[in-house]
Backbone bond lengths (Angstrom), bond angles and torsions (degrees), N, CA, C in turn:
res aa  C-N    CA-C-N  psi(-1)  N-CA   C-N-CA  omega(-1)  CA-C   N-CA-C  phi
1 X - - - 1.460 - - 1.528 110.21 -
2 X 1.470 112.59 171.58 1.848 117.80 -157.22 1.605 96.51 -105.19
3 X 0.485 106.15 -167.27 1.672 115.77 177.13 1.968 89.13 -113.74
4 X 1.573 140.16 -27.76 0.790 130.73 -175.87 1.674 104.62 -79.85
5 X 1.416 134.96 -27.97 1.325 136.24 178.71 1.679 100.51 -85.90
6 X 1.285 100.69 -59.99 1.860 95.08 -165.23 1.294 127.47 -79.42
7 X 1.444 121.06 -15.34 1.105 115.49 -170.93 1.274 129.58 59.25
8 X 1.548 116.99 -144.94 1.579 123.93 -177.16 1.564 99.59 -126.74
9 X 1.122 126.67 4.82 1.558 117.63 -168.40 1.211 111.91 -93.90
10 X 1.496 126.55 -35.00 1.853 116.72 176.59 1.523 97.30 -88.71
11 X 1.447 151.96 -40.92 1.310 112.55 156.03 1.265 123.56 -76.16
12 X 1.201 144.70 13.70 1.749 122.71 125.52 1.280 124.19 -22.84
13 X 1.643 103.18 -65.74 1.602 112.64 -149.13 1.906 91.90 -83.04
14 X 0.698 109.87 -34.13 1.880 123.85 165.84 1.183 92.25 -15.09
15 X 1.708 97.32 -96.74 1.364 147.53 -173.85 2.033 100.84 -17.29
16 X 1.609 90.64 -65.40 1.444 101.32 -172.60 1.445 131.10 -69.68
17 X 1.783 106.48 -14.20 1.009 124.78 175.34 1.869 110.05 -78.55
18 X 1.189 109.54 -52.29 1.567 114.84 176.08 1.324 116.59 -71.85
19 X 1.719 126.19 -21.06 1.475 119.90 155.44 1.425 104.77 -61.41
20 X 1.179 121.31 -41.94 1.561 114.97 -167.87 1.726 114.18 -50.15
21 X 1.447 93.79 -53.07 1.448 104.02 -170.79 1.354 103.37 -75.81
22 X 1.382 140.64 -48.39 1.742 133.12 146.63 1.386 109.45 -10.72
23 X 1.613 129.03 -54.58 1.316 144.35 -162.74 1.100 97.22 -61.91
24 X 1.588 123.61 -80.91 1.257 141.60 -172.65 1.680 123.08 -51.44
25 X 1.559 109.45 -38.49 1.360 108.67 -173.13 1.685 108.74 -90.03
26 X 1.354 109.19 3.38 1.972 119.51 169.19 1.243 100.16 -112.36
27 X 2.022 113.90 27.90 2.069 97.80 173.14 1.696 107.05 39.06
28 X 0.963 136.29 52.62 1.454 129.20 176.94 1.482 92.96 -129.87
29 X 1.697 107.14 120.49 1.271 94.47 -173.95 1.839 97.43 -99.77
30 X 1.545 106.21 -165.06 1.495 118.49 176.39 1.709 126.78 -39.48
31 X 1.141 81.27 -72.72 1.479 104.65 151.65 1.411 122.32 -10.11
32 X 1.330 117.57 -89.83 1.504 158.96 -168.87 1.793 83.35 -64.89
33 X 1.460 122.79 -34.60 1.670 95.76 -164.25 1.748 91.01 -102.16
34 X 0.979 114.35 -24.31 1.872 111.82 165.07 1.227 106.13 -45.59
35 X 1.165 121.42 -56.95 1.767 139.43 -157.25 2.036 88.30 -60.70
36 X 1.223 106.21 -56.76 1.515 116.27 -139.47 1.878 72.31 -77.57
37 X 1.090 144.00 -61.70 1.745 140.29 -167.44 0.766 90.00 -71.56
38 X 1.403 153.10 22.16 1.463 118.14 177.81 1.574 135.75 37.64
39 X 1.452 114.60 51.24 1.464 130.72 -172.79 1.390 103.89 -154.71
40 X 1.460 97.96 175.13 1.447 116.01 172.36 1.480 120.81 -65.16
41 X 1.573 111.76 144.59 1.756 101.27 163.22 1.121 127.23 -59.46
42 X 1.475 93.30 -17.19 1.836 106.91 -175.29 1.604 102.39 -70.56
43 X 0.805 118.74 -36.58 1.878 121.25 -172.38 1.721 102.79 -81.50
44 X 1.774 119.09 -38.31 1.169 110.22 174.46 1.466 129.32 -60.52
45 X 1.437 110.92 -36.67 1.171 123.18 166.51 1.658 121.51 -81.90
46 X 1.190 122.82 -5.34 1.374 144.42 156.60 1.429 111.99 -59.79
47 X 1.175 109.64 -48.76 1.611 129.11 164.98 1.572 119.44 -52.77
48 X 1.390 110.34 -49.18 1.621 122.56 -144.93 1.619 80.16 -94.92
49 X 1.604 136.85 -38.10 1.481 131.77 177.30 1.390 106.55 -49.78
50 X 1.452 101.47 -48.27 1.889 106.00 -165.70 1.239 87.19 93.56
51 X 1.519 139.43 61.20 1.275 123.98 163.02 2.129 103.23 -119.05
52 X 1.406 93.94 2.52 1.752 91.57 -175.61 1.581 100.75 -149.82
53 X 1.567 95.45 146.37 1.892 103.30 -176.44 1.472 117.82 -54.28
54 X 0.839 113.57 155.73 1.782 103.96 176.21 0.905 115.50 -115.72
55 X 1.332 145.38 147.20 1.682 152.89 -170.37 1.539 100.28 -107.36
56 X 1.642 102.27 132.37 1.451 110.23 -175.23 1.634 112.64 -48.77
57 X 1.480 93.34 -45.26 1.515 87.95 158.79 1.507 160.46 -6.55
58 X 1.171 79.82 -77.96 1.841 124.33 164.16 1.519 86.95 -53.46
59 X 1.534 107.90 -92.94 1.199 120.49 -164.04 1.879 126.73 -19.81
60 X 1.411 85.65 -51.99 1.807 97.79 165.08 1.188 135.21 -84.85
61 X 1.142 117.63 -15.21 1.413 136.82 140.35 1.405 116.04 -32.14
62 X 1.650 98.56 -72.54 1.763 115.41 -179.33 1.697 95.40 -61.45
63 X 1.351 131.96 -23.02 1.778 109.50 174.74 1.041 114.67 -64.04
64 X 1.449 117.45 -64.96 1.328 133.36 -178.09 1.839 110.15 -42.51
65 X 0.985 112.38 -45.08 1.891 114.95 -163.61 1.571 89.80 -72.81
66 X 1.320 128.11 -57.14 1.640 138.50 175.38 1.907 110.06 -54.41
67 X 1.331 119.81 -8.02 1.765 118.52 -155.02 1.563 110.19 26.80
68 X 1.526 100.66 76.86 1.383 102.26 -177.23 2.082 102.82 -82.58
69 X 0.768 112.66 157.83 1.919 120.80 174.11 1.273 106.06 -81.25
70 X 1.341 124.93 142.50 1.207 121.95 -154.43 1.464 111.21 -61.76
71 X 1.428 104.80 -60.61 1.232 110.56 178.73 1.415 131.44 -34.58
72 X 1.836 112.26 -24.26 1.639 120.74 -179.59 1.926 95.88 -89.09
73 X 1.601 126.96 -30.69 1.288 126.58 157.58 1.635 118.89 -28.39
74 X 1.501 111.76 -43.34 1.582 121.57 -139.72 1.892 67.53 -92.90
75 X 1.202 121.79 -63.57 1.574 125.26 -172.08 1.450 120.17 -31.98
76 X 1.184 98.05 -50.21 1.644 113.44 -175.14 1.501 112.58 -91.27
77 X 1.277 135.31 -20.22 1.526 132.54 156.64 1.255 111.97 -62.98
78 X 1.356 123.56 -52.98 1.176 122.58 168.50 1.748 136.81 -68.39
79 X 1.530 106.19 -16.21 1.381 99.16 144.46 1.370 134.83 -90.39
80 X 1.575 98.84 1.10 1.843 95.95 177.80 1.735 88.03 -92.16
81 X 0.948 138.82 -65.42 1.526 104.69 169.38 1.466 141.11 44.11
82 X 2.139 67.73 -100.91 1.830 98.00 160.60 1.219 132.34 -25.26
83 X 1.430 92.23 -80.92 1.625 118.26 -173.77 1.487 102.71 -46.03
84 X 1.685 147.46 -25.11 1.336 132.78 163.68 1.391 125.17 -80.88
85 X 1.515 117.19 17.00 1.260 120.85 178.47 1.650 116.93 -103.77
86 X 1.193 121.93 137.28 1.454 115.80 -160.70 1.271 123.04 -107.05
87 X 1.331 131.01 150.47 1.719 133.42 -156.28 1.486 106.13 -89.45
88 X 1.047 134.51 159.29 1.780 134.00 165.34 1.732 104.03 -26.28
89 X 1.014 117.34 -38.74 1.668 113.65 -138.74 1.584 81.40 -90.67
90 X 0.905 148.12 -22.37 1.457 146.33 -145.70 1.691 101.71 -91.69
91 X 1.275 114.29 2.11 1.662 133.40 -176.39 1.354 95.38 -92.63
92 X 1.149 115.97 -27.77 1.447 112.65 -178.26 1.622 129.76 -93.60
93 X 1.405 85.01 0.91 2.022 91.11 170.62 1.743 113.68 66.29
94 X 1.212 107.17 -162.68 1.406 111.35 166.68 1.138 135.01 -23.44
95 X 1.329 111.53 -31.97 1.264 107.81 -163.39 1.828 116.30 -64.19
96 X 1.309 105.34 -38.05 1.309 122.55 -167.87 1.794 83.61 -89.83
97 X 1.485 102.18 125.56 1.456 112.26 -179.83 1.758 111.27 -101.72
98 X 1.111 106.10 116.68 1.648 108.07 -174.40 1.386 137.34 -9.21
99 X 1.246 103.73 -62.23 1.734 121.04 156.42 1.440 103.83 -40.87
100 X 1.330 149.65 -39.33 1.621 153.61 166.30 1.434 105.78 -64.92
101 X 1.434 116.02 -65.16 1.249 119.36 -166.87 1.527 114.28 -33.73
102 X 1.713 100.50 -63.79 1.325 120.12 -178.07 1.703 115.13 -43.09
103 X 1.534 111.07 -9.05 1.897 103.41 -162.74 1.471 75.95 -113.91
104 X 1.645 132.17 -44.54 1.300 112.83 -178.06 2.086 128.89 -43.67
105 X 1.580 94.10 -37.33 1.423 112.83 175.19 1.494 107.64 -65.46
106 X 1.332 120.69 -39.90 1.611 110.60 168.51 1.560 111.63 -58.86
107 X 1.687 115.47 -77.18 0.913 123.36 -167.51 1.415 104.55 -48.14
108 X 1.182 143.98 22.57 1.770 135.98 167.33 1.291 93.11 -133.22
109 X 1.505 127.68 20.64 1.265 121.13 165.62 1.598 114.87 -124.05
110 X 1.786 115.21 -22.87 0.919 117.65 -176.10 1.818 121.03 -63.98
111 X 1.147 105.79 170.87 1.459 121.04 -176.23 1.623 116.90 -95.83
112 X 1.360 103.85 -41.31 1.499 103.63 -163.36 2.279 77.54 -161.95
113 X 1.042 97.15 124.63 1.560 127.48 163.43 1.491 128.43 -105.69
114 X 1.613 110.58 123.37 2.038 100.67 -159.56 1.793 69.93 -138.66
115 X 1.491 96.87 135.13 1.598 112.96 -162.81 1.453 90.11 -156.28
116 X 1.332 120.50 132.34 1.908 156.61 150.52 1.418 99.68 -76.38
117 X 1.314 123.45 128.94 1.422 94.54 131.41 1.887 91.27 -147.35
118 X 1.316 93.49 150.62 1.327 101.82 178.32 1.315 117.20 -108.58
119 X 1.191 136.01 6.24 1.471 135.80 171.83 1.269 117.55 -151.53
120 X 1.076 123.52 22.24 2.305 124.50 154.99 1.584 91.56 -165.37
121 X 1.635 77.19 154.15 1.549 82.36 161.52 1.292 134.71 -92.39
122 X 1.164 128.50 128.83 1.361 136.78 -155.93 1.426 114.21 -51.79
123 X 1.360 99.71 136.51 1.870 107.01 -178.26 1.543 132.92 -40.60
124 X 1.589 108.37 -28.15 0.941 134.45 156.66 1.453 134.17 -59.45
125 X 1.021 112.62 -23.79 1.422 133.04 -178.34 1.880 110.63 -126.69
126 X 1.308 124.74 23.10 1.389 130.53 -141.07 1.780 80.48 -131.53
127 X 1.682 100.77 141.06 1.789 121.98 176.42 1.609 96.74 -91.71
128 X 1.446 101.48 154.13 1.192 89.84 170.06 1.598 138.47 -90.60
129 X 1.340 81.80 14.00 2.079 102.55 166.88 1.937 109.85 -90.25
130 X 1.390 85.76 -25.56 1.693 68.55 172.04 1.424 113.95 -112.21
131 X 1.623 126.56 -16.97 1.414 117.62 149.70 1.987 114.52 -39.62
132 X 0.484 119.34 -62.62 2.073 139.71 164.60 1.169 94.15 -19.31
133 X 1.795 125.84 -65.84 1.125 107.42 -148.34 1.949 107.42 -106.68
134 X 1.436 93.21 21.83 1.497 98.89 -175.05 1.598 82.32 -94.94
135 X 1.145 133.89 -58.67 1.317 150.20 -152.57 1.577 98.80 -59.55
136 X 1.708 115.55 -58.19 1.145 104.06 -174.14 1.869 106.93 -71.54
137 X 0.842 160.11 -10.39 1.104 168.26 -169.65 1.430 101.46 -81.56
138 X 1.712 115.79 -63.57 0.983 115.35 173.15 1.897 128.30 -40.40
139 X 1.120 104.58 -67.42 1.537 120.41 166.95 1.696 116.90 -125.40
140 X 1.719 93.88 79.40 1.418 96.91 171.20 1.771 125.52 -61.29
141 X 1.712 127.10 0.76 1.213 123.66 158.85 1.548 118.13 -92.44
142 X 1.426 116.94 17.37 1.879 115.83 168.54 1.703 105.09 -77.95
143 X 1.203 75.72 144.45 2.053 90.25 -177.78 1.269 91.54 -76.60
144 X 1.682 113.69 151.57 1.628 116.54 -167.96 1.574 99.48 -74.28
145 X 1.798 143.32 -10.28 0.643 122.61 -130.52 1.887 74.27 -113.65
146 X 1.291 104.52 -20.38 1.436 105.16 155.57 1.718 148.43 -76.23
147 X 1.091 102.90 -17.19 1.004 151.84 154.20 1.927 116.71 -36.04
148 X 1.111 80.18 -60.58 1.953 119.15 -158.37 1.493 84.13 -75.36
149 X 1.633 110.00 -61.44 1.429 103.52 -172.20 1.557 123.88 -63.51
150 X 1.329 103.82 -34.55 1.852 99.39 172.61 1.990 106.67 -59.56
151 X 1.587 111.43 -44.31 1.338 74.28 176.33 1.383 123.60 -117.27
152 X 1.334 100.68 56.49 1.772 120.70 160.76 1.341 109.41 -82.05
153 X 1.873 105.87 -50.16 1.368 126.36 157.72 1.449 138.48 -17.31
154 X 1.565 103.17 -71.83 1.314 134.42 139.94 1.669 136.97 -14.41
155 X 1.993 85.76 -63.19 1.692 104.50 170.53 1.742 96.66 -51.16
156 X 0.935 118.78 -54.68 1.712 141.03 -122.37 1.516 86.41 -73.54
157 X 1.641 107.61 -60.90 1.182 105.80 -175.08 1.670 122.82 -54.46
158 X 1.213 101.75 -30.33 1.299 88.27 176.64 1.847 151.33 -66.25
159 X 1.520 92.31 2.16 1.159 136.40 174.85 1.163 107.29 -46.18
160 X 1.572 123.05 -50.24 1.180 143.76 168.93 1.529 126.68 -9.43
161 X 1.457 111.46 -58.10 1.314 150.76 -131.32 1.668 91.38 -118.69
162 X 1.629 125.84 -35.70 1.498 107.92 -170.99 1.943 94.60 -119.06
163 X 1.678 124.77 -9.39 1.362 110.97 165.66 1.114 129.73 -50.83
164 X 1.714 116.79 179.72 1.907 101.58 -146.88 1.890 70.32 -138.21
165 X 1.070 140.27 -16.61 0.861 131.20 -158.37 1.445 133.22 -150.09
166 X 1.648 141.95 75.47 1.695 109.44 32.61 2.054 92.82 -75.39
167 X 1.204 78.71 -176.74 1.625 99.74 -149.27 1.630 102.78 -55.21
168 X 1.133 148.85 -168.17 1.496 145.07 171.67 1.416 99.39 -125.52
169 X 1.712 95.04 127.08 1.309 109.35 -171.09 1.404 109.25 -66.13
170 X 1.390 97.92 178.46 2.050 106.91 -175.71 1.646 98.49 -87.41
171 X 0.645 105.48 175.43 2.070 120.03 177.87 1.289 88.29 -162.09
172 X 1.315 109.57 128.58 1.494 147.20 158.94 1.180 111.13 -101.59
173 X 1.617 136.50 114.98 1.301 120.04 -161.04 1.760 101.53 -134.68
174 X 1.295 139.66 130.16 1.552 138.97 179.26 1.934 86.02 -122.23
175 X 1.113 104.21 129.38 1.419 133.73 163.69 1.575 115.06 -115.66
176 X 1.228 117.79 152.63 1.548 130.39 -156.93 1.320 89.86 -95.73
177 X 1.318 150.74 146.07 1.450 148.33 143.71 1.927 101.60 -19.38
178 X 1.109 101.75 -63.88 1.216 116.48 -170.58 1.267 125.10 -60.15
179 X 1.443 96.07 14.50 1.911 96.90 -179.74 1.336 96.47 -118.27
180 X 1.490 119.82 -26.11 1.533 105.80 150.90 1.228 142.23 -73.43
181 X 1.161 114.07 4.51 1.689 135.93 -178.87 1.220 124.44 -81.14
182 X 1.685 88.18 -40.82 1.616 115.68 -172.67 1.450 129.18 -63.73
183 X 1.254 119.70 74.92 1.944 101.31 -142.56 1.615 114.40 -93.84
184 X 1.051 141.37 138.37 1.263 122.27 174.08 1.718 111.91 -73.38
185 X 1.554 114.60 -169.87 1.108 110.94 -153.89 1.856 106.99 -83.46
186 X 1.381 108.50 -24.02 1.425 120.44 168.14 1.450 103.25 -54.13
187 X 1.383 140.82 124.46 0.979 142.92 -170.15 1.834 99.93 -77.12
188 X 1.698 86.21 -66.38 1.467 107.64 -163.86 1.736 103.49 -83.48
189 X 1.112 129.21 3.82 1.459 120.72 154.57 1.654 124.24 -94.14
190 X 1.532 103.89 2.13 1.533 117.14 173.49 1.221 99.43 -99.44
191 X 1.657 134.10 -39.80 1.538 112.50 179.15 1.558 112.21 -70.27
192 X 1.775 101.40 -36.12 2.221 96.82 155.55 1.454 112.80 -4.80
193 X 1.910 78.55 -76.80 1.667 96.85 -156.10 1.557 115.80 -63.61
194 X 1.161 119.89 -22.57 1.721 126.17 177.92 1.603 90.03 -76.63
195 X 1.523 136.53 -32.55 1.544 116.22 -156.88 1.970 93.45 -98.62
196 X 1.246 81.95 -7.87 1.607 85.79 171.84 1.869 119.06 -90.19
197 X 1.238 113.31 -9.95 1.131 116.62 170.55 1.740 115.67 -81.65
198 X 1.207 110.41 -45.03 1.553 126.61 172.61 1.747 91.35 -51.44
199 X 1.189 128.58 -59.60 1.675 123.81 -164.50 1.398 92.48 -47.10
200 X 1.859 111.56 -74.24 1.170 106.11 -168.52 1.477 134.83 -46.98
201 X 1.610 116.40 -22.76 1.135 137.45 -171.02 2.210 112.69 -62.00
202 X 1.658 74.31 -36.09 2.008 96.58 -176.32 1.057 84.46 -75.30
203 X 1.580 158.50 -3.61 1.542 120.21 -179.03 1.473 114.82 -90.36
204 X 1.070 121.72 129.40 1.538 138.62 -155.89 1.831 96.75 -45.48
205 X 1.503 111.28 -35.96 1.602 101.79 -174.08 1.614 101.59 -108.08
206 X 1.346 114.57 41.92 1.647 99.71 154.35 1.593 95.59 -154.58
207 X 1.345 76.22 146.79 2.061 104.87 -175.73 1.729 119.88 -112.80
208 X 1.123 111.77 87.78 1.377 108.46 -168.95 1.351 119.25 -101.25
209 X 1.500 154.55 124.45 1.309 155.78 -110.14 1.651 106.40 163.68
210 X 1.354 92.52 105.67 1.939 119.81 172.36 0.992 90.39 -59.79
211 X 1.837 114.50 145.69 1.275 128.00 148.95 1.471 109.55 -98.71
212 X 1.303 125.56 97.70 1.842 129.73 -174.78 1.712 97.77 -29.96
213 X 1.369 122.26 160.43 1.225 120.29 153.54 1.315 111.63 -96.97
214 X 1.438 122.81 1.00 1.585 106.03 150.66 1.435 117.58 -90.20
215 X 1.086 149.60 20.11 0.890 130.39 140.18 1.249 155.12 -77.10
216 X 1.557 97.71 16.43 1.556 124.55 173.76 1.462 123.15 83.20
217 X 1.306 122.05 -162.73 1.581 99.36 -164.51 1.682 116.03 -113.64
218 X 1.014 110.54 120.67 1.976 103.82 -156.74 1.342 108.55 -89.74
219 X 1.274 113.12 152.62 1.590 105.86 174.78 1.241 138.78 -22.11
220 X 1.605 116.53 -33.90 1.095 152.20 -174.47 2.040 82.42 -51.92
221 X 0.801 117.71 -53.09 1.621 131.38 -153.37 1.230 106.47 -59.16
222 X 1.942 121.80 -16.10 1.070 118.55 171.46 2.070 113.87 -108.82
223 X 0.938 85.60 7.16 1.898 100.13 172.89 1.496 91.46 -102.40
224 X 1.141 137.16 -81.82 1.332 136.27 -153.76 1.958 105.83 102.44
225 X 0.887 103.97 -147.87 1.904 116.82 -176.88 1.683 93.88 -54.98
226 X 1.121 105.87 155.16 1.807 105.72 174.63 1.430 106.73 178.52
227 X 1.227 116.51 134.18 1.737 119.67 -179.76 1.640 111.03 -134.09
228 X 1.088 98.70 115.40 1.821 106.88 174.90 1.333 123.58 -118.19
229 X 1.192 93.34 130.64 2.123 112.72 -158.60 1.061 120.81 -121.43
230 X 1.442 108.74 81.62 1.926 114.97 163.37 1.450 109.20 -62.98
231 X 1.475 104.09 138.05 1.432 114.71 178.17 1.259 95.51 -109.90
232 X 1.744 103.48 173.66 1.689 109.89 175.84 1.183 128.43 -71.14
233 X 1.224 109.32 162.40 1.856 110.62 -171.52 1.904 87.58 -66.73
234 X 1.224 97.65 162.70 2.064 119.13 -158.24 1.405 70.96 -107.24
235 X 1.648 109.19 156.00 1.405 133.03 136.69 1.401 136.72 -130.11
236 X 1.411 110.56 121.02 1.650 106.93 -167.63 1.554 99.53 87.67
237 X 1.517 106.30 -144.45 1.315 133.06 -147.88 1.831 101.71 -39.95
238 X 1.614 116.87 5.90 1.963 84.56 -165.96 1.731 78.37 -165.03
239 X 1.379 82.52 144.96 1.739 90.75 159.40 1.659 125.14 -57.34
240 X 1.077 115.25 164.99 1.707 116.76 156.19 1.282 114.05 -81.44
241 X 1.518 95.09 127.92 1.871 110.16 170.00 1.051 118.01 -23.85
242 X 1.168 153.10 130.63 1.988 134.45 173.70 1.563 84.48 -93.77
243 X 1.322 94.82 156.11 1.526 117.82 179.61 1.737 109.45 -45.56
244 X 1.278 124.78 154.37 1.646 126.57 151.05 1.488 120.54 -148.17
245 X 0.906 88.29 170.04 1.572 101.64 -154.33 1.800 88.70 -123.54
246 X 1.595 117.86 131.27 1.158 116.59 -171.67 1.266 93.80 -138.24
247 X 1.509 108.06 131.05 1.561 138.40 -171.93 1.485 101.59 -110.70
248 X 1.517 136.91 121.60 1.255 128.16 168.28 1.555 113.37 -141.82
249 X 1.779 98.88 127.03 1.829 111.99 -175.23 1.524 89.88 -105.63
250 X 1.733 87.90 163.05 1.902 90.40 159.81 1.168 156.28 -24.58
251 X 1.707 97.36 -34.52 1.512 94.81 170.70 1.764 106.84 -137.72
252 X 1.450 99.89 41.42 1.762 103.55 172.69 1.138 90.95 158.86
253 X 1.657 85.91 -173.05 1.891 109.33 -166.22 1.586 103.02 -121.69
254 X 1.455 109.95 176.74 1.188 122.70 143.71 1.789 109.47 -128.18
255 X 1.990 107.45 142.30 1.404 96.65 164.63 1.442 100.36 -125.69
256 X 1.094 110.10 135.71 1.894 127.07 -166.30 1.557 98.53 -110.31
257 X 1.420 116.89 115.87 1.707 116.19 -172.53 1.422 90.73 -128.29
258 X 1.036 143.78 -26.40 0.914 158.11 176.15 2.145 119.72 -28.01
259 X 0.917 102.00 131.83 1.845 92.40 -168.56 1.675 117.58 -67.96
260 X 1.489 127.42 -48.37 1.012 114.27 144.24 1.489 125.24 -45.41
261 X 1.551 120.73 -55.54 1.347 98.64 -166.76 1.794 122.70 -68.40
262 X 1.182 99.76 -11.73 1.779 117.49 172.80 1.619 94.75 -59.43
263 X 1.759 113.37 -70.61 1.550 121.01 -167.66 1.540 103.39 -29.74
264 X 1.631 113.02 -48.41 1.572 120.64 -136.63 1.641 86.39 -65.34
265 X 1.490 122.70 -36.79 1.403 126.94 -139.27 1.499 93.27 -103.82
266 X 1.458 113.37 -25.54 1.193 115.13 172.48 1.914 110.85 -54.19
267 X 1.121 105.89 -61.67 1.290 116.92 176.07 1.614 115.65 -54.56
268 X 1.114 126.98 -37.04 1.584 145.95 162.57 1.713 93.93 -36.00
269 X 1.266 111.14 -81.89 1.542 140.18 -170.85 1.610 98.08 -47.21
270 X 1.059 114.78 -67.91 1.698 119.58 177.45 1.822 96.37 -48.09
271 X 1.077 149.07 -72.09 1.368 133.17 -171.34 1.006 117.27 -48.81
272 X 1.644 127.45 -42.00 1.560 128.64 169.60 1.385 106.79 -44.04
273 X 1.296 129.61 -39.88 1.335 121.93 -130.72 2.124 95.60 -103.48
274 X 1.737 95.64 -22.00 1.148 103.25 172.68 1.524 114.40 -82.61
275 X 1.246 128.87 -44.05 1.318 126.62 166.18 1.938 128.50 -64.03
276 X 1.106 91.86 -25.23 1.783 101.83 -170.52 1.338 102.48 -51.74
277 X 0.975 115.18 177.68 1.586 114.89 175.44 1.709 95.34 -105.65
278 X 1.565 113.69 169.61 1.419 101.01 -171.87 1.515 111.77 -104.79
279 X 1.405 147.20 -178.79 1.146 151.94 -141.11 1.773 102.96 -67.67
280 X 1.379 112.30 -52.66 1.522 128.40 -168.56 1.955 106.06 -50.06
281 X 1.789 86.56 -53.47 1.405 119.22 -179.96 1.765 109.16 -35.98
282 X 0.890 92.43 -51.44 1.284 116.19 -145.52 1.206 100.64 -85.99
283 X 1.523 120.16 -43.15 1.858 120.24 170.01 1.012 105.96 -41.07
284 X 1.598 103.12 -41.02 1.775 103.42 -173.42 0.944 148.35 -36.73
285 X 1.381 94.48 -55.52 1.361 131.07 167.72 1.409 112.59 -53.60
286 X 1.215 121.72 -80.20 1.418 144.22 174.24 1.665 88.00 -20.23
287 X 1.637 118.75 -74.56 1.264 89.41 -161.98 1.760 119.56 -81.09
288 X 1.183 113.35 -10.66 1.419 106.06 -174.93 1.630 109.87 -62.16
289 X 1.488 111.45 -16.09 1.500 120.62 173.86 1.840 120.53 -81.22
290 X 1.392 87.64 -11.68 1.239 99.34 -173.77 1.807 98.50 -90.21
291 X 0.905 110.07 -47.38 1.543 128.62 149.04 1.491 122.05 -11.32
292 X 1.358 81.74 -84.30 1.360 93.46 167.17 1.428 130.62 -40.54
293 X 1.227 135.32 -31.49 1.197 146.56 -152.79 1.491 111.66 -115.09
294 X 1.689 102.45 -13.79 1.551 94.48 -176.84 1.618 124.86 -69.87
């Protein structure tokens, strides 16, 4: 992988996962490895999330305090490395707020993407007339020239989905009836965006599927929006990503990797997939709404 696809965020969480277990299997607790770097617990465990780069430094530091074997040394220098190398989006400064950054670095790493959303259409699948008018809505005091850059951002990511190289993951996509309903005030840049969903829909690796609003209200109804991202099986130097499930409010995220909390969403995802309407279905729809509107 490039430093332009992967970024620093799946060897972060790498990184922090195999210090952990280094941590744990030398009984050395938090504490004891603050003490031994000379830092905060707050930064050690800052580390062990995968939420900050690591300095080779650090890194060999953390062998030695753990008596790591050389060979797991050579592993972990070379993924702290990683973790200081930076993703596309990082050109863009501020704008992209950390808690984001970190899901952008997955999602350009993931394999296969399974995403709800019940009230917009997803960024990924989003024109750039109606990215615009989510944004200005959102914070009607951003200067347009700020503005412009979140959905340049936006564009950028979507890149994702038509690159040839590593391969472009699948997207599995369930939309609410009601997110096609929902129109912004551009009349004719919302039927765009519906004739722009059908385009995206034809690309051999994405699957997009209405949930009718008669079909009542699915589990999904107590999660709300939700995206879960298996990455590819690892070879050599690092485990495979475990799946996550990414929750995002106004002013942050949640990422749930966790084996129950994967199951819970697993089961979430399986009811969508039984109620949704299926791919054919669903063009249907899309355009009879489009229809509608002419």
């Amino acid at each position: 992988m490039t430093d332009e696809t992967s970024g620093s965020t799946v060897p972060r969480r790498q990184l922090g996962r195999l210090l952990t277990q280094l941590r744990e299997d030398a009984s050395v607790s938090l504490d004891a490895a603050a003490e031994g770097l000379d830092c905060s617990r707050q930064k050690v465990w800052r580390i062990e999330k995968g939420l900050v780069p690591v300095r080779v430094v650090d890194a060999r530091a953390m062998c030695e305090i753990y008596r790591a074997p050389e060979d797991m040394k050579a592993i972990v220098t070379g993924l702290a490395k990683e973790t200081r190398a930076k993703g596309w989006w990082h050109s863009y400064g501020e704008i992209v707020p950390p808690w984001f950054s970190l899901y952008v670095g997955l999602e350009s790493t993931a394999a296969l993407m399974r995403r709800y959303d019940s009230e917009l259409i997803p960024g990924l699948l989003q024109t750039r007339e109606y990215a615009a008018e989510l944004f200005r809505r959102k914070n009607p005091t951003m200067t347009e020239a700020e503005r412009e850059k979140l959905v340049e951002v936006r564009m950028h990511r979507q890149h994702v989905l038509t690159r040839r190289l590593p391969s472009a993951p699948t997207l599995k996509a369930v939309l609410s009836e009601a997110v096609l309903r929902r129109t912004i005030p551009d009349r004719r840049a919302m039927a765009g965006q519906l004739r722009h969903l059908l385009d995206m829909a034809a690309l051999p690796n994405v699957s997009l599927r209405i949930l009718p609003l008669a079909a009542g209200p699915p589990l999904a109804s107590e999660t709300g929006t939700f995206v879960m991202l298996d990455f590819p099986q690892a070879f050599g130097r690092a485990s495979t990503e475990p799946t996550t499930v990414y929750l995002e409010n106004i002013t942050g995220a949640l990422y749930l990797d966790r084996p129950a909390e994967v199951a819970a969403y697993e089961h979430v995802w399986s009811d969508l997939e039984t109620l949704a309407s299926d791919e054919a279905e669903s063009e249907k729809m899309i355009n009879m709404i489009i229809e509608e509107r002419a």
